[in-house]
Structures are given as structure tokens and as C-alpha cells.
C-alpha positions in Angstrom: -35.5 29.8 0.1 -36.3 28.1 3.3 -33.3 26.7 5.7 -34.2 23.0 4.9 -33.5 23.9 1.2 -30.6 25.9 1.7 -28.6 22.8 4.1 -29.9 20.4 1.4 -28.2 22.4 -1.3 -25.1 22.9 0.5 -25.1 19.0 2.0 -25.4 18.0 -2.0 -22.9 20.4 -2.8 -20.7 18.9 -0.4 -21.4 14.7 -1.3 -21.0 16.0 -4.8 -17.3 17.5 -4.0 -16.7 14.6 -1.7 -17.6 12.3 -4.6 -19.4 10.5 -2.0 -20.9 7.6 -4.1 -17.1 6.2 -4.8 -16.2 5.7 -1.2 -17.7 2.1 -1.8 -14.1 1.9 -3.1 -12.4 2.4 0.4 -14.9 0.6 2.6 -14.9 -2.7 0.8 -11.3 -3.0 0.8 -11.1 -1.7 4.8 -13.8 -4.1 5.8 -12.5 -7.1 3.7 -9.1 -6.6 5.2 -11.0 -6.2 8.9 -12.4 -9.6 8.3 -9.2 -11.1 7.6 -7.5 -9.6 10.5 -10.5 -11.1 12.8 -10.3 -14.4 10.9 -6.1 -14.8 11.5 -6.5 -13.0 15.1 -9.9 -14.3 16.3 -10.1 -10.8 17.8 -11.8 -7.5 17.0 -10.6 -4.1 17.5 -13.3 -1.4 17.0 -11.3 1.2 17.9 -8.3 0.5 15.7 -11.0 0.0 13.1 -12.4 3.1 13.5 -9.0 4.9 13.5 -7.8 3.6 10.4 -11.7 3.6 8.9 -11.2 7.1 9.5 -7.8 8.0 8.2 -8.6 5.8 4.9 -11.7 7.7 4.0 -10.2 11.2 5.1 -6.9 10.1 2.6 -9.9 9.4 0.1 -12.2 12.4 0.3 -8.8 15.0 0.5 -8.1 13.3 -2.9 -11.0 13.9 -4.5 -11.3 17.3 -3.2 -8.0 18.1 -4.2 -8.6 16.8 -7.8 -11.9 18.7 -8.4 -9.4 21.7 -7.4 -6.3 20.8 -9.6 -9.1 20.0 -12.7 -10.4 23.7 -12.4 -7.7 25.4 -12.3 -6.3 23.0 -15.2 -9.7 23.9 -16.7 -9.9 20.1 -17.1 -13.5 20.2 -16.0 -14.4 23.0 -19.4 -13.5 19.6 -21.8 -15.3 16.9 -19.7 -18.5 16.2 -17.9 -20.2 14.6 -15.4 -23.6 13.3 -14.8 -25.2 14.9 -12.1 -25.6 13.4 -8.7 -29.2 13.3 -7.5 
């Protein structure tokens, strides 16, 4: 197994964990609020963006993570599955 494989594994591993293609459902409502802020305000705080941006999709990610954990050791996951993320 060459390096290249072995980090695309792990990286696909990881997204898989992370449930990555559901963090649509932070960023839409974090942008859509951004806009409203900038809309009432007229100004733009990247930084404050970023911060929360930051602490909403950490809150996110931890919570899948930790429900992948609580599911196996429920052995929730032995009655259900999922469709593969390519």
C-alpha cells in the first residue's frame, strides 16, 4: 500500500466519521444568518464569522462523532445501515 493510498483511506475514514456531506446543514443556516446580520448592520465581520463558523461546525462534527460512538456501543449500528460514502 503506497502512502497516497494509506492518507486517502484514513482522510475517507475520517469525512465518513465526520459525516461530512451533512455539514450543508450548519453552513446554510450560518451563512443565511451572516447575510442578515450584513443586511440590518451594513457591516461584515470576517473574523466573528469565522469564530462562530468555527465553533458551529466543531458543535456539529463532535455530535456526529459522538453518535457514531453512543450507536456502537448501543450496537445500534448491528440493526441499521448506511450507504457508503464514495
Amino acid at each position: 500500500m503506497t502512502a497516497i493510498h494509506a492518507l486517502r483511506t484514513r482522510l475517507t475514514a475520517l469525512l465518513q466519521m465526520m459525516r461530512a456531506q451533512f455539514l450543508i446543514g450548519i453552513i446554510f443556516p450560518l451563512t443565511v444568518g451572516m447575510l442578515i446580520t450584513v443586511y440590518h448592520t451594513g457591516t461584515f465581520r470576517p473574523l466573528g464569522f469565522l469564530l462562530v463558523a468555527g465553533i458551529g461546525l466543531g458543535a456539529h462534527i463532535a455530535t456526529n462523532v459522538y453518535n457514531d460512538i453512543y450507536d456502537t456501543c448501543q450496537h445500534a449500528d448491528s440493526t441499521t445501515t448506511r450507504p457508503e460514502v464514495r
